[in-house]
C-alpha positions in Angstrom: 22.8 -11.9 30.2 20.2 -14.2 32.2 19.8 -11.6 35.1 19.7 -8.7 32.8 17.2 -10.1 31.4 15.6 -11.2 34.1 15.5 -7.5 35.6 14.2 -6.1 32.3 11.3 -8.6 32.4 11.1 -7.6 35.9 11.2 -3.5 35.5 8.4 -4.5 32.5 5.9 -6.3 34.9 6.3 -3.8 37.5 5.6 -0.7 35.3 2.7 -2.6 33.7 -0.3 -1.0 35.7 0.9 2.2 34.6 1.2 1.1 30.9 -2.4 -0.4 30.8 -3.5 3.7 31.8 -1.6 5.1 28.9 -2.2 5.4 25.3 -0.9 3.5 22.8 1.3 6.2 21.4 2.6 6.6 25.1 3.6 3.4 25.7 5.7 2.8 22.7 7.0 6.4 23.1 8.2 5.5 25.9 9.7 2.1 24.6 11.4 4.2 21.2 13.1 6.4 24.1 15.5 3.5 25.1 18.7 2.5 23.7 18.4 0.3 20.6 19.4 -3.1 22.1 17.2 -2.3 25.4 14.3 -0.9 23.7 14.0 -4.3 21.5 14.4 -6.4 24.6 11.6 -4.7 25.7 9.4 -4.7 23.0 10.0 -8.9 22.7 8.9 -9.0 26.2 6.0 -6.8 26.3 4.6 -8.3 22.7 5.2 -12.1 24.6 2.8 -10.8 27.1 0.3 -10.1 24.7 0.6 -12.8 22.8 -0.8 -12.0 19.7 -1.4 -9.4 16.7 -4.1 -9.0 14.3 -4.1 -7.2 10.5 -6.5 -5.9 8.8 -5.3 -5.5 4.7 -6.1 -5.6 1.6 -3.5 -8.4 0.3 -4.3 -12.1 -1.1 -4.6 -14.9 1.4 -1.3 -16.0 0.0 0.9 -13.5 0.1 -0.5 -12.4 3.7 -0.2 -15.9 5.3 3.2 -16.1 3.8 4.1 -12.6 6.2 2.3 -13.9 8.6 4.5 -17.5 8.7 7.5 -15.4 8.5 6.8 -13.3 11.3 6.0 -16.3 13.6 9.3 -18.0 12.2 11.3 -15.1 13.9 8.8 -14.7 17.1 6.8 -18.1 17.6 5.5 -17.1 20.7 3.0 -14.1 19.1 0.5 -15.6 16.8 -0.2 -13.5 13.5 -3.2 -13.3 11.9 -4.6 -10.6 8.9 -7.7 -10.7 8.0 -8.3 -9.7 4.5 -10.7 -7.1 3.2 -11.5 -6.2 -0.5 -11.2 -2.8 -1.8 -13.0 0.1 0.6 -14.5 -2.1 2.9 -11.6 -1.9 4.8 -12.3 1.2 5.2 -15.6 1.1 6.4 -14.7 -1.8 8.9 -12.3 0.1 10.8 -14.5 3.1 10.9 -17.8 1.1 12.3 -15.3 -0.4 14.7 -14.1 3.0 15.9 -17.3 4.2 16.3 -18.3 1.5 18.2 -15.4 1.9 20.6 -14.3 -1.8 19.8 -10.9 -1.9 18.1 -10.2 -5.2 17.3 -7.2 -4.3 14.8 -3.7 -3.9 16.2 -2.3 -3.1 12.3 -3.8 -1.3 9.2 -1.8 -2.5 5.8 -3.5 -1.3 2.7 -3.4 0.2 -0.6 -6.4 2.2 0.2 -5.2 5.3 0.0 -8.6 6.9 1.4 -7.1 5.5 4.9 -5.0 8.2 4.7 -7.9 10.4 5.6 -8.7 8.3 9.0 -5.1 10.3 10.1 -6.7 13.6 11.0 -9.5 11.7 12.8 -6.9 10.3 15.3 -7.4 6.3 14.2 -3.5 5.8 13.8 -1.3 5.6 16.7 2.3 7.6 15.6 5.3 5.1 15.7 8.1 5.4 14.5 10.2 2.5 13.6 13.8 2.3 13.3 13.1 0.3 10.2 12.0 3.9 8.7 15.3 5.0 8.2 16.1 3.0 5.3 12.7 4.5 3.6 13.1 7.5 1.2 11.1 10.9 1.5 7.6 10.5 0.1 7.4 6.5 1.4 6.6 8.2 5.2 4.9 10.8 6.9 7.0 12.9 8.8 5.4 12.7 11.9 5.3 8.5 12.0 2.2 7.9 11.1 2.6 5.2 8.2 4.7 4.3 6.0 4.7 2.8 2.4 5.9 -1.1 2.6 5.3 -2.2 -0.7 4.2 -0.5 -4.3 3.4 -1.0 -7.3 3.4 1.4 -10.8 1.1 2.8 -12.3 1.3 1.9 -16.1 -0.5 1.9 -19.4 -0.7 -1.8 -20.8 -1.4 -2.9 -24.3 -1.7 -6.0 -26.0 1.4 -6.8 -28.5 -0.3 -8.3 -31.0 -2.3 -6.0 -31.5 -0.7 -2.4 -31.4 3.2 -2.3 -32.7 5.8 -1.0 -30.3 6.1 2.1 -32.1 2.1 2.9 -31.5 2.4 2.6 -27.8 2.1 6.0 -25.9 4.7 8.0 -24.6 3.3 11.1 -23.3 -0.2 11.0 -21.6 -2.0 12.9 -23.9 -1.4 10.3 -26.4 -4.0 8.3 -24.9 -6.4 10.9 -26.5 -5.3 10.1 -30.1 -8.6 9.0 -32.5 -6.6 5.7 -32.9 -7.6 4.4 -29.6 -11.1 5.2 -29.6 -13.0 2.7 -28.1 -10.5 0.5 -27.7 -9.6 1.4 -24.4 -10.5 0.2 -21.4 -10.0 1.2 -17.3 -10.4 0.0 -13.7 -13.5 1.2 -12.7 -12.4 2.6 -9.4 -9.0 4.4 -11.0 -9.2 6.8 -8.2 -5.3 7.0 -7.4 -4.5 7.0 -10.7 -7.2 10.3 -11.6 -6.4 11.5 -8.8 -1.9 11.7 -9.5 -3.1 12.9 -13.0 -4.6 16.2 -11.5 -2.6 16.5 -9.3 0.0 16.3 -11.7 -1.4 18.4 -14.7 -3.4 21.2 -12.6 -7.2 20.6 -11.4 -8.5 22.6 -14.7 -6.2 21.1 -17.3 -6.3 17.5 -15.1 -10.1 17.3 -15.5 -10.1 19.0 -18.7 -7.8 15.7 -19.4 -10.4 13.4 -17.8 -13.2 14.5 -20.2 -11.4 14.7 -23.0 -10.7 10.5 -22.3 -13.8 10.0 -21.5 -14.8 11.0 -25.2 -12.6 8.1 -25.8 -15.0 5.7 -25.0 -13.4 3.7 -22.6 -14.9 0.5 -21.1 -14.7 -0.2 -16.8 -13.7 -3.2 -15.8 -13.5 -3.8 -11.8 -9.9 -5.4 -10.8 -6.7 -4.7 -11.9 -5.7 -8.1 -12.7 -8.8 -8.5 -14.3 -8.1 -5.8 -16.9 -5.0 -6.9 -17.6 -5.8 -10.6 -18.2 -8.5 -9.1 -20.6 -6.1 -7.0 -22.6 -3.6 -10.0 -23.0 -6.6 -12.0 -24.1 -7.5 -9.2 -26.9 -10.9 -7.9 -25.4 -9.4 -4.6 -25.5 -6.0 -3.1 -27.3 -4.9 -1.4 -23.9 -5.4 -0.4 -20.6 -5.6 2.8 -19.9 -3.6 2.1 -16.0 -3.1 -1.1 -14.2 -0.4 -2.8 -12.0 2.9 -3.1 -13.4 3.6 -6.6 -11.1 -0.2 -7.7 -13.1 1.7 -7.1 -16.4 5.3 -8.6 -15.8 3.6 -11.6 -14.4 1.1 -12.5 -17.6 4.2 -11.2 -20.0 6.5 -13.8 -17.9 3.8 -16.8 -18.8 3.8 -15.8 -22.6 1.1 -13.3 -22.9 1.3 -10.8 -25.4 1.5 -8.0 -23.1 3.7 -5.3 -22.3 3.7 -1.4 -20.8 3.8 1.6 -22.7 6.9 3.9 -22.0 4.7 6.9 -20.9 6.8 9.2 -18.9 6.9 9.9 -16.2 6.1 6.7 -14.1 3.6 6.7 -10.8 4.0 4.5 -7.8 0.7 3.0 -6.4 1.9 2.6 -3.1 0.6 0.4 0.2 0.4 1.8 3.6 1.0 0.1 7.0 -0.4 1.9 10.7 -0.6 1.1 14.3 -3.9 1.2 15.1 -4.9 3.9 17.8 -6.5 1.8 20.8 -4.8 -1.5 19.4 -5.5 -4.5 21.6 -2.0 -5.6 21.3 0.5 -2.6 21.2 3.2 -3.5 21.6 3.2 -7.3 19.5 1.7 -4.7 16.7 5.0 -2.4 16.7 6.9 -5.6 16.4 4.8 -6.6 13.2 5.6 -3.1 11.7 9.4 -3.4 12.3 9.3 -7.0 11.0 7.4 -6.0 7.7 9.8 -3.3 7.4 12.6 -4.8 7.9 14.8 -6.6 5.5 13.7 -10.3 5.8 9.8 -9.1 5.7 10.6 -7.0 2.7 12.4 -9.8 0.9 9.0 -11.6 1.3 7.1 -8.8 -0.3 9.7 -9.0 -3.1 8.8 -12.8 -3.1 4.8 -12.1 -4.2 5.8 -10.1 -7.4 5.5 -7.5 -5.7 8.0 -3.7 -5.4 9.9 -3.8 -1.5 9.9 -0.5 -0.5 12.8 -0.4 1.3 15.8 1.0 0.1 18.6 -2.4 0.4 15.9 -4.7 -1.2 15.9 -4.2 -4.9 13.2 -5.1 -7.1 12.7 -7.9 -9.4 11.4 -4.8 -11.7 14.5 -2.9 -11.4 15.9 -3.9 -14.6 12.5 -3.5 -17.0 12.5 0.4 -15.5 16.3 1.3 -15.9 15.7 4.5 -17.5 12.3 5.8 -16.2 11.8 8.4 -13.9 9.2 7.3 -11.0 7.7 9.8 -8.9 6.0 9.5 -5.1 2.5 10.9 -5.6 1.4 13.5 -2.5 0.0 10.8 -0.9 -1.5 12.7 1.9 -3.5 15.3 -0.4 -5.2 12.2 -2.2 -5.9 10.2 0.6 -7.9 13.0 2.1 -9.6 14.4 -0.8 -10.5 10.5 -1.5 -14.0 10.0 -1.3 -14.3 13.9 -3.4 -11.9 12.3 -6.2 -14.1 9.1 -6.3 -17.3 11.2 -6.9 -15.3 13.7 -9.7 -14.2 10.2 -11.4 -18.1 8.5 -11.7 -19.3 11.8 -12.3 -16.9 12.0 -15.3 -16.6 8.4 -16.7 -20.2 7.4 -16.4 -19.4 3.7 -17.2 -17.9 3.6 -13.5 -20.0 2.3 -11.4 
């Protein structure tokens, strides 16, 4: 085992020159072409070599330093670091950077779905992990771009106290009813959410939607967690969409707040990419299979928040036992992004 070992670290070094030439998507092409046991003997070698991998997301400190630990627990000898962004400006960092011709990122994780749109400007390097097997259709691309590692839904939230059970919504058009007239209230960049519901509904009838809830009067709050804290707390009798984890978790501490059983259900999904040009290849692919894999997905599961892959269940698999959940096209909203943003201020004014 020694000597093999030996000669794999051996057939790594020598082919190294020729690796440095290549793109990134060539040399872990090249790696993915191997049998299983080889190719991950290779991988560990070449990601020891470099040493180290660096993340850009959109995830709390916590819950990222607690992928980062677990990823250094199972390879100590490449150091893990993400660096966390809020909102777009992830975004806008990795475009300034590519621009600049100074990628500093090796991985993109993110709920940004407006990433999606850096794709067709080459930004992400294709890789496909064998973790990706155990994703279902509509949680990856089919040419290995990204893949979803962890979601959330989409719901409508409403304080207990003050609207009975039987008030809650069902349907989405009961959000227009006169009864919740200004006593609504919304993230103020909902872009996802607006932008499932026309997809959904039809661009004329979706929009048509849009204004009509507008009329509604709804307030904008920024932050998910935000609104829902403010809902539990009475400012507002419901939330129009927010994070189901954001509601399970204030419900779970005693707050009166719960989800209406509007169906169907949306996932809010997170993404994960290579980075094209990354610094550190092939440590990155490692990240990726790690996240992906069962242990890193258990720690997703560990943040309150939805695993993606398909052994891990959810701690929210029993509150949604009879709801139907449906993958948004993901690709169609994350390149029409930045047009959805501007139809959503242009129709809720209060967004801004």
């Amino acid at each position: 085992m020694a000597q093999r070992l030996a000669l794999l670290i051996f057939l790594f070094l020598a082919d190294l020159p020729h690796l440095c030439a290549q793109s990134t998507e060539a040399k872990l092409a090249w790696l993915e072409s191997l049998p299983v046991q080889e190719r991950q003997a290779r991988l560990v070698e070449a990601a020891k070599s470099e040493g180290e991998i660096v993340a850009y997301g959109n995830l709390d400190v916590a819950a990222a330093k607690l992928l980062d630990d677990g990823f250094m627990k199972k390879y100590p000898f490449v150091k893990a670091h993400t660096v966390r962004f809020s909102g777009a400006a992830i975004i806008n960092r990795v475009e300034s950077e590519t621009r600049a011709g100074k990628v500093s990122s090796d991985v993109i994780d993110s709920g940004q779905l407006g990433m999606l749109a850096l794709m067709d400007r080459k930004m992400a390097a294709r890789y496909v992990s064998p973790q990706r097997q155990f994703y279902r259709d509509g949680f990856k691309d089919k040419d290995g771009s990204w893949t979803v590692y962890m979601t959330n839904v989409m719901v409508s939230a409403y304080n207990t106290r003050l609207v009975k059970k039987e008030e809650a919504p069902r349907v989405v058009d009961d959000l227009l009813n006169p009864r919740w007239k200004g006593k609504l209230a919304m993230d103020s960049q909902s872009y996802v959410w607006f932008g499932t519901m026309v997809q959904q509904l039809g661009e004329e009838a979706g929009l048509r939607f849009m204004k009509r809830l507008n009329e509604q009067g709804p307030r904008h709050v920024r932050g998910r967690r935000l609104l829902s804290q403010l809902v539990a707390a009475g400012e507002f009798d419901m939330a129009i969409e927010t994070n189901l984890n954001s509601v399970l978790s204030l419900a779970g501490q005693g707050a009166p707040l719960w989800f209406a059983p509007i169906r169907p259900l949306f996932y809010s999904p997170s993404l994960v990419y290579l980075s094209q040009n990354a610094p550190h290849p092939h440590a990155a692919a490692l990240f990726i299979d790690y996240l992906l894999s069962e242990d890193g997905q258990r720690i997703v599961a560990s943040t309150n928040r939805m695993p993606a892959h398909a052994k891990v269940k959810p701690a929210e698999a029993q509150v949604l036992e009879g709801f139907e959940i449906r993958v948004p096209d993901l690709l169609d909203i994350g390149r029409r992004y930045d047009a959805i943003g501007r139809q959503y201020r242009e129709i809720f004014a209060g967004a801004r």
